[in-house]
C-alpha positions as CSV (number, residue, x, y, z in Angstrom):
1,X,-9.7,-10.6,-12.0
2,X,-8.4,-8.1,-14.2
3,X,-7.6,-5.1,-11.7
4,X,-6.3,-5.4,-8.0
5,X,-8.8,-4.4,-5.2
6,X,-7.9,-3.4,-2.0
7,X,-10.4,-1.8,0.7
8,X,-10.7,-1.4,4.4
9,X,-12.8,-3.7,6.6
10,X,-13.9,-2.4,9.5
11,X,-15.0,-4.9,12.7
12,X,-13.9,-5.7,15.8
13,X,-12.7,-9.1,15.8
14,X,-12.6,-11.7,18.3
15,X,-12.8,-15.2,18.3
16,X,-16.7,-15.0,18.2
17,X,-17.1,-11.7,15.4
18,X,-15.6,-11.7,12.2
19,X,-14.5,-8.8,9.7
20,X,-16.3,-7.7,6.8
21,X,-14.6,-6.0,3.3
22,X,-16.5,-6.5,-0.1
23,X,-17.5,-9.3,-2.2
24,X,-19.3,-9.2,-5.5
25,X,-22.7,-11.4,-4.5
26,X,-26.0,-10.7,-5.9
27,X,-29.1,-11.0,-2.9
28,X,-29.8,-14.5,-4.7
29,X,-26.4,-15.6,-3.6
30,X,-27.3,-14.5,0.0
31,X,-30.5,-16.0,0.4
32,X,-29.0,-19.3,-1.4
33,X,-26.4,-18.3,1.5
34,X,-29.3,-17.8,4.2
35,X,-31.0,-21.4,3.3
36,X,-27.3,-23.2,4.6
37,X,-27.1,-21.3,7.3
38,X,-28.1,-20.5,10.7
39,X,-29.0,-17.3,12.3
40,X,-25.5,-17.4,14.4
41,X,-22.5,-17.7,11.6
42,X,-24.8,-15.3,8.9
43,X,-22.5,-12.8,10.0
44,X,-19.5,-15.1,9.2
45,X,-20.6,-16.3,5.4
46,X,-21.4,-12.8,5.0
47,X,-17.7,-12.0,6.2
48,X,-16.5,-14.7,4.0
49,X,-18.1,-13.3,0.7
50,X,-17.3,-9.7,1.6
51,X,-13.5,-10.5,2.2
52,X,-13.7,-12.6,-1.4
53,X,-14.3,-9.6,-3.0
54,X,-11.4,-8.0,-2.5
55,X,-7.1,-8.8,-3.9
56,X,-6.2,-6.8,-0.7
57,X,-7.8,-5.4,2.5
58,X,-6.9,-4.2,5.8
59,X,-8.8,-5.3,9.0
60,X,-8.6,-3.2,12.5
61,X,-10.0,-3.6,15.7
62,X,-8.3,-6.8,16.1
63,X,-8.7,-8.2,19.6
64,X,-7.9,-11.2,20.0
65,X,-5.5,-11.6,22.5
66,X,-5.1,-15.4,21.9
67,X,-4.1,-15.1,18.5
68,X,-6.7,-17.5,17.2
69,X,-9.3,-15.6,15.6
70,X,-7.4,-14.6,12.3
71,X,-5.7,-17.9,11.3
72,X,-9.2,-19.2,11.8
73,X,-10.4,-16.4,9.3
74,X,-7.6,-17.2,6.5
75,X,-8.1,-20.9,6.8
76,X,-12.3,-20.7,6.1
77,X,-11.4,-18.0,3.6
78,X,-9.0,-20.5,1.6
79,X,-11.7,-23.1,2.1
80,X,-14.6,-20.9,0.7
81,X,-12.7,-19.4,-2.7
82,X,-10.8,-22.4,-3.2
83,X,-9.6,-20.0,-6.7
84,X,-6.7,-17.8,-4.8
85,X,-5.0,-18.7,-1.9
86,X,-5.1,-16.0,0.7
87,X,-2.3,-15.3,3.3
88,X,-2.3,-12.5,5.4
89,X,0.6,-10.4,7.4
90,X,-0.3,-8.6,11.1
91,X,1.2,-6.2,13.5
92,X,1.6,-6.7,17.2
93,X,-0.9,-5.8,19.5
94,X,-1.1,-2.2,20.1
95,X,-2.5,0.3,22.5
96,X,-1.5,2.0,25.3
97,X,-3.3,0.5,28.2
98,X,-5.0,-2.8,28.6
99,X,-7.4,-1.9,25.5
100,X,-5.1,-3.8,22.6
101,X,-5.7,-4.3,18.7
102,X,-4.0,-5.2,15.8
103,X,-4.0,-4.2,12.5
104,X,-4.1,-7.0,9.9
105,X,-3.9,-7.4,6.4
106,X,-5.6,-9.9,4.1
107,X,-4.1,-10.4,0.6
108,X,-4.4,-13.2,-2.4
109,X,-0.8,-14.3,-2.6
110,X,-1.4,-15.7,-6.3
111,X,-2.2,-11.6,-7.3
112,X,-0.2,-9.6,-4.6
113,X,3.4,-10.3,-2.5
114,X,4.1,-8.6,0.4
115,X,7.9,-7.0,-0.2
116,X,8.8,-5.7,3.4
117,X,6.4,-4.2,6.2
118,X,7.3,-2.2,9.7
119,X,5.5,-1.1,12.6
120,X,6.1,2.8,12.9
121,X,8.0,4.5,14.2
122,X,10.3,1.6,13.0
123,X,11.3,3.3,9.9
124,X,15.1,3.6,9.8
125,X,16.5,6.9,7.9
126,X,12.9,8.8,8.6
127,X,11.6,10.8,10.4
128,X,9.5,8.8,13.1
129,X,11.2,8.9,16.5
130,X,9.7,7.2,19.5
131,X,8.2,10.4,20.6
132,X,5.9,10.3,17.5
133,X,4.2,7.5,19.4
134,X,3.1,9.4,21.7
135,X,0.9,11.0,19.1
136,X,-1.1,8.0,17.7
137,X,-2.9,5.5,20.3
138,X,-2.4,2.6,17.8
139,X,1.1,3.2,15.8
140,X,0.4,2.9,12.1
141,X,1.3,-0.3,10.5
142,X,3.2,0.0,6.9
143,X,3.0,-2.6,4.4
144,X,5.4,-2.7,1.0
145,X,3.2,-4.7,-1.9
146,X,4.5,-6.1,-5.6
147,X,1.7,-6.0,-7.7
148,X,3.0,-7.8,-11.0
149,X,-0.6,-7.3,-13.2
150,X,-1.5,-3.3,-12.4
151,X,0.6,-0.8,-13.7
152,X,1.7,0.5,-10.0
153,X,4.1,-2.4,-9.5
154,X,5.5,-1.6,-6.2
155,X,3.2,0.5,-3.3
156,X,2.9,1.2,0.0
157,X,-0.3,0.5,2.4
158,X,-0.1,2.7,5.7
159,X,-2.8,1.0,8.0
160,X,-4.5,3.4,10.7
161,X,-7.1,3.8,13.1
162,X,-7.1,6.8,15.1
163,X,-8.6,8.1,18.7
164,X,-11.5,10.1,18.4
165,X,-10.6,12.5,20.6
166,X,-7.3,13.0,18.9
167,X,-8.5,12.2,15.0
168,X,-6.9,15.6,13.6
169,X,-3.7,15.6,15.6
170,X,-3.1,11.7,14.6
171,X,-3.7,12.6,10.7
172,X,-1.7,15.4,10.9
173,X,1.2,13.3,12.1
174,X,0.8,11.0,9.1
175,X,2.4,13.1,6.7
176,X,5.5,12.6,9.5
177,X,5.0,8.9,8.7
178,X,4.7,9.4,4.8
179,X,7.8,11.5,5.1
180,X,9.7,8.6,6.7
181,X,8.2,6.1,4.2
182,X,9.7,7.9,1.6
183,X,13.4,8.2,3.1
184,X,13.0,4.1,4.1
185,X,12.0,3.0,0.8
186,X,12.3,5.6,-2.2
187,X,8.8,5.4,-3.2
188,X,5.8,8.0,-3.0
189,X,3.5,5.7,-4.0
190,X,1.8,5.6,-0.7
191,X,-2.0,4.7,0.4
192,X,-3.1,5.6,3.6
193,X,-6.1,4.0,4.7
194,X,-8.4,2.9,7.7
195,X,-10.6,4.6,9.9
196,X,-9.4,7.7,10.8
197,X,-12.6,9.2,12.4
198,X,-12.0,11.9,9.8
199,X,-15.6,13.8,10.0
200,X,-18.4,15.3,12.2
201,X,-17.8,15.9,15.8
202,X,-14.4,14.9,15.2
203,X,-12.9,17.6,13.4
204,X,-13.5,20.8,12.8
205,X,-13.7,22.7,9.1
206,X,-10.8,25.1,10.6
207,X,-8.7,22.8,12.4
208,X,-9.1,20.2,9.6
209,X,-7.7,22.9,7.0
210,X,-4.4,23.2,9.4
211,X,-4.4,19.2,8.9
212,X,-0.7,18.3,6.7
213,X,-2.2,15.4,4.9
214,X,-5.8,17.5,3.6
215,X,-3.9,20.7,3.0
216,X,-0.8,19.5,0.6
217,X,-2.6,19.2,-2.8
218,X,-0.1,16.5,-3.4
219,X,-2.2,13.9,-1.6
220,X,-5.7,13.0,-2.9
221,X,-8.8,12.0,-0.7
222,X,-10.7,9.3,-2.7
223,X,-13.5,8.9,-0.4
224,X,-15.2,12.6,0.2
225,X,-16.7,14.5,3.0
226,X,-20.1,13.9,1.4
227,X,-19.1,9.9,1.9
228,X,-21.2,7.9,4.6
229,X,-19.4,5.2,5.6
230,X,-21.4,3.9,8.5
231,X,-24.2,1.2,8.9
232,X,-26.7,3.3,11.1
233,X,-29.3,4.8,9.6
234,X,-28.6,8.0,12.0
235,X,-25.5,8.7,11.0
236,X,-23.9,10.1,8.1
237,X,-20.2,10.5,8.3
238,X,-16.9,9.6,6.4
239,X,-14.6,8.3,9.2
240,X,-13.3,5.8,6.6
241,X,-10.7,7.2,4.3
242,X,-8.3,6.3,1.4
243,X,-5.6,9.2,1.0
244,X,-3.3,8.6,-1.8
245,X,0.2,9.9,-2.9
246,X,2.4,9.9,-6.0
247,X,1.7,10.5,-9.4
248,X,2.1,7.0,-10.5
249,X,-0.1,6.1,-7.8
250,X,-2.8,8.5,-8.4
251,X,-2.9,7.7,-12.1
252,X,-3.2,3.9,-11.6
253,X,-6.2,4.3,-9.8
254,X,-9.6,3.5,-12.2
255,X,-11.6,6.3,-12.1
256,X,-14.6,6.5,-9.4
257,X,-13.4,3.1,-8.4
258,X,-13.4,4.5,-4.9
259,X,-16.2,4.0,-2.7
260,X,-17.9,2.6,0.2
261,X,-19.2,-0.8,-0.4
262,X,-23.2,-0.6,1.3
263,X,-23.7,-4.4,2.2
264,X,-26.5,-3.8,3.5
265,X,-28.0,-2.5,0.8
266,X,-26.4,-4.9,-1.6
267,X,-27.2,-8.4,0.7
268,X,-30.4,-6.8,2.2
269,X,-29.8,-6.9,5.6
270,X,-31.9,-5.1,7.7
271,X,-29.9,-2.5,10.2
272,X,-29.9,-5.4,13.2
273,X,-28.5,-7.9,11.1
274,X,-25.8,-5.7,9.5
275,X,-24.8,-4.1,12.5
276,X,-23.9,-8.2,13.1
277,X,-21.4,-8.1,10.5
278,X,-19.9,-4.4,11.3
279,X,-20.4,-0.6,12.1
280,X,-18.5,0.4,9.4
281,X,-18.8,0.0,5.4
282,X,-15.8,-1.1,3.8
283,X,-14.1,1.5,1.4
284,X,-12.5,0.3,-1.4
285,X,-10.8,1.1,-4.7
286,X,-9.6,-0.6,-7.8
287,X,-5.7,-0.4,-9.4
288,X,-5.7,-0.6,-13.4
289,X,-4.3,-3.8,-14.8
290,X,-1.6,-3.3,-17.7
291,X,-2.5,-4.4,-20.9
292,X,-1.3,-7.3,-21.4
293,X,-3.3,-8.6,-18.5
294,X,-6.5,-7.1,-19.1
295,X,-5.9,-8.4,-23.1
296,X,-5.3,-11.7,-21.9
297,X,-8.4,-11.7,-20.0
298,X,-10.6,-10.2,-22.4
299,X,-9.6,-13.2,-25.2
């Protein structure tokens, strides 16, 4: 590949469901893909292929509470693209009850190297205090990547899923977290990403407006309100965001790059049998290579 990709896969994952990002397959591939498989792991050669697609991606709903589910993943994943080797790096189980997920994030470690990460409010020098957690029912989890062959070189992935019922206080308080990201670690090239329930009944047009992170011009929504991010038919919504900030950040990103990936569409799934794979669509976007690296490619 020529550019980085990163996105945001969106399942819940336990030992017996898998998590989906996107993966560049024509519907011959999946049919050749249907004929060597059987009804019950589909969903997981689907997964497989998606998760190929992209350099970097971030997976929520995490549930496994015996750990096995994502070693599983990595290991099939280096067994079906045996032409990167993917690792991946996870935060602990959070949640504030019994109801527990982790945030994970799957990377080719031949493309990307993961500098430092933290689980907020662990950012030392900033601004996050342990009464911010009170805010966010799963504390954002903050990943530093080197990215030697796009020309943003160093950047940093905020992972988030918010509560419904508290979508617009939760990415209000993000622009607390950005703000301690950017004392921690001198950067501002920052991507915040996931699915922060960030449309319909969950905000409102007037509250939204009040919201730190959409009001500051200074950060740029990539996916937009007219977005629909989500499998069912019925629905229309963009819960699924990518937020950017920093001017290097913003222009290394290829233009329209940013987008949800429709697998259903693209593998021809019927509703039923995406729904099998996940709720959501992946959202992605593309980094631009320097020029060396896309001339040595292009020879």
């Amino acid at each position: 590949w020529n550019r980085v990709r990163f996105g945001t896969p969106l399942s819940c994952l336990s030992p017996s469901t898998l998590p989906v990002c996107s993966q560049y397959t024509t519907g011959q591939d999946i049919q050749e893909t249907a004929l060597h498989s059987t009804r019950a792991d589909l969903p997981e050669k689907l997964a497989q292929r998606i998760l190929a697609r992209c350099d970097l991606c971030l997976i929520q709903e995490v549930r496994d509470a015996k750990g096995e589910a994502i070693p599983t993943l990595v290991k099939d994943l280096n067994s079906f693209d045996k032409s990167h080797a993917y690792s991946y790096v996870e935060s602990k189980r959070l949640g504030k009850k019994t109801y527990k997920e982790q945030y994970v994030y799957i990377y080719k470690k031949d493309v990307l190297q993961v500098r430092e990460h933290c689980q907020y409010p662990e950012l030392e020098g900033g601004e996050g205090t342990n009464n911010d957690t009170e805010v966010f029912s799963r504390e954002p989890f903050i990943v530093r990547f080197h990215s030697p062959t796009t020309l943003v070189k160093d950047f940093v992935l905020v992972g988030q899923h918010t509560c419904p019922k508290t979508a617009m206080k939760e990415i209000d308080e993000l622009y607390t977290v950005f703000n301690g990201i950017c004392k921690k670690w001198k950067t501002e090239n920052v991507v915040i990403l996931g699915d922060l329930n960030a449309a319909c009944s969950y905000i409102t047009i007037k509250g939204f407006r009040a919201v730190r992170l959409r009001s500051d011009p200074k950060f740029r929504w990539l996916i937009g309100d007219e977005q629909d991010t989500t499998v069912r038919q019925k629905t229309h919504c963009a819960y699924d965001r990518i937020v950017i900030h920093g001017r290097e950040m913003i222009s290394g990103i290829v233009p329209d790059s940013a987008k949800p990936f429709n697998f259903k569409e693209e593998f021809h799934l019927t509703e039923e049998e995406a729904l099998e794979v996940s709720d959501h669509f992946p959202v992605e976007v593309d980094l631009k290579p320097i020029h060396r690296y896309l001339l040595r490619h292009e020879l």
